[in-house]
C-alpha positions as CSV (number, residue, x, y, z in Angstrom):
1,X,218.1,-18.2,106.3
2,X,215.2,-16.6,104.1
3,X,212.6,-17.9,106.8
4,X,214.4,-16.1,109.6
5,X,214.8,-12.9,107.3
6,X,210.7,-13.0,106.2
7,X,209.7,-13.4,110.1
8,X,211.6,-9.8,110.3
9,X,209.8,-7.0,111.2
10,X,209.4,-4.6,108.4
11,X,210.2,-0.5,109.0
12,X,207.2,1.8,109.5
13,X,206.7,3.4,105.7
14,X,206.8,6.8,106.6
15,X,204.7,9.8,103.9
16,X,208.2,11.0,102.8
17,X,208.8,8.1,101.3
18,X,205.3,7.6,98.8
19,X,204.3,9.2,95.8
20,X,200.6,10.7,96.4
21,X,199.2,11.7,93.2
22,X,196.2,13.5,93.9
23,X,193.7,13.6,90.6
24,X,191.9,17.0,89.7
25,X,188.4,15.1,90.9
26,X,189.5,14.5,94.7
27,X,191.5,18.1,94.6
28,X,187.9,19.6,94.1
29,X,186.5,17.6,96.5
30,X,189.1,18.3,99.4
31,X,188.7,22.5,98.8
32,X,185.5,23.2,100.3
33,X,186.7,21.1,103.2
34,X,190.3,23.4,103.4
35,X,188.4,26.4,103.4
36,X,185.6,25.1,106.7
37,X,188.5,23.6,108.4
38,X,191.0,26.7,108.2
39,X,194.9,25.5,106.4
40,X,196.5,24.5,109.9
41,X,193.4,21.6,110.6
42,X,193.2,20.8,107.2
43,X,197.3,20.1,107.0
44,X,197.0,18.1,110.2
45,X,194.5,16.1,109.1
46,X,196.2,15.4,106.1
47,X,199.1,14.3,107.8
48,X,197.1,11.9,109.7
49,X,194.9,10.5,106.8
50,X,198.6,10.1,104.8
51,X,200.6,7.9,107.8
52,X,197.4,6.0,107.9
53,X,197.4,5.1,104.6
54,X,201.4,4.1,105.1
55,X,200.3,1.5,107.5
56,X,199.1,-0.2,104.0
57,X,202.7,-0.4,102.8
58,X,204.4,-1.3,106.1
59,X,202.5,-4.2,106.6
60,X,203.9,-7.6,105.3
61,X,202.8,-7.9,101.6
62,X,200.8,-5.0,101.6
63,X,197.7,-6.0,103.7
64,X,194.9,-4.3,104.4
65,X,193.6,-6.3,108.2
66,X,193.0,-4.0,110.8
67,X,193.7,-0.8,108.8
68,X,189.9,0.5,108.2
69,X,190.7,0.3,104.4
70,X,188.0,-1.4,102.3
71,X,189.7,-3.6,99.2
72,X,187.5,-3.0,95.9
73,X,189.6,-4.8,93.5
74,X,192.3,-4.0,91.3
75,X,193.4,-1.9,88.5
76,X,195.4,-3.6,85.0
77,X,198.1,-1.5,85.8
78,X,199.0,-3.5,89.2
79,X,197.3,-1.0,91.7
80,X,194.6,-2.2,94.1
81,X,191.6,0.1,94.6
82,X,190.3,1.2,97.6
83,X,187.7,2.8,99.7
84,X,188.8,5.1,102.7
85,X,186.9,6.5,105.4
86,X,188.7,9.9,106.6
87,X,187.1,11.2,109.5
88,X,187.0,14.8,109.4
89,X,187.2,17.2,112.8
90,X,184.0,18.3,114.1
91,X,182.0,15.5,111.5
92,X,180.9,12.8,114.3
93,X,181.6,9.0,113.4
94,X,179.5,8.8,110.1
95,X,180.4,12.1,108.9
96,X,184.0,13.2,106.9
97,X,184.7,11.8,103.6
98,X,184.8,8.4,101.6
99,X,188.0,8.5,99.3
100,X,188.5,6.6,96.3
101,X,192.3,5.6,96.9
102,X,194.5,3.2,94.4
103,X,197.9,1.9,96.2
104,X,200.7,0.5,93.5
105,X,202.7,-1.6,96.5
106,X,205.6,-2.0,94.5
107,X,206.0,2.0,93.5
108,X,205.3,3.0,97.0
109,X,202.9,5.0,95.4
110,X,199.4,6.5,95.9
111,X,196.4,7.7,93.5
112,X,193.9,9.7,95.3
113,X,191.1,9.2,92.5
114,X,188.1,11.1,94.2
115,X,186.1,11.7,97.1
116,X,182.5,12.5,98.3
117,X,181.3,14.3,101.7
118,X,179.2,11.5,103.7
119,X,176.1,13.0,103.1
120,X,176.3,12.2,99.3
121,X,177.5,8.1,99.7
122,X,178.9,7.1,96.4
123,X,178.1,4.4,94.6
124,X,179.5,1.8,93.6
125,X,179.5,2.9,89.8
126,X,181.3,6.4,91.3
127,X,184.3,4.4,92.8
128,X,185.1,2.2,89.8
129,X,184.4,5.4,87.4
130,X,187.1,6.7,89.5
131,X,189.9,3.6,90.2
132,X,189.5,4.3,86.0
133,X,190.9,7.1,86.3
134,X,194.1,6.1,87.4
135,X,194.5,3.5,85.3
136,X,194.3,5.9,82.5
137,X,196.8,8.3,84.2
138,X,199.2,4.6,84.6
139,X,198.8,3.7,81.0
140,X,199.8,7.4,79.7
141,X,202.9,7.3,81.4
């Protein structure tokens, strides 16, 4: 019986049903980008960028294949730490942002650490100075 009940599809996670945490870093960073795009665009995209990342937490055991979602380790708390591309309107295919995003599977929940506009590609050092972040914000709680 649990073979059959594993081999069942799982329900699409839908954004109602996550947490999203957004840090103060990635809340400076998105501003600017509400202001150019005007609140309508900006809420759309949003809603798009957010379903996307829901895709994470419908799939079986919380994989990451086909979803455009680059794994860069873990946190102590139990999250795993990503980089996401978000395309932005009007941006072209290299253009939008690169968001530092950690996912705790088991909360349904989502950190939004940071981002940075394409033209200024973080580094490596940015993205774990930011997955940092939310472990700090998981251990004070």
């Amino acid at each position: 019986m649990n073979d059959f009940v594993s081999k069942q599809p799982h329900a699409p996670v839908v954004p109602g049903e996550v947490c999203w945490v957004l840090l103060t870093e990635a809340a400076q960073a998105f501003a600017p980008l509400r202001d150019r795009m005007g609140e309508e665009t900006y809420q759309a995209s949003k809603k798009a960028l957010q379903e996307h990342l829901c895709r994470y937490f419908s799939a079986s055991k919380c994989a990451t294949a086909g979803l455009q979602i680059n794994p860069m380790g873990g946190t102590d708390g139990g999250g795993k730490c990503f980089k996401v591309r978000w395309a932005m309107p009007g941006c072209g295919k290299s253009g939008g942002l690169r968001i530092a995003v950690v996912a705790y599977c088991d909360d349904r929940r989502v950190v939004v650490c940071d981002a940075w506009e394409r033209q200024t590609d973080p580094t490596s050092g940015e993205f774990a100075a930011a997955f940092e972040s939310a472990s700090k914000l998981r251990r004070e709680k």
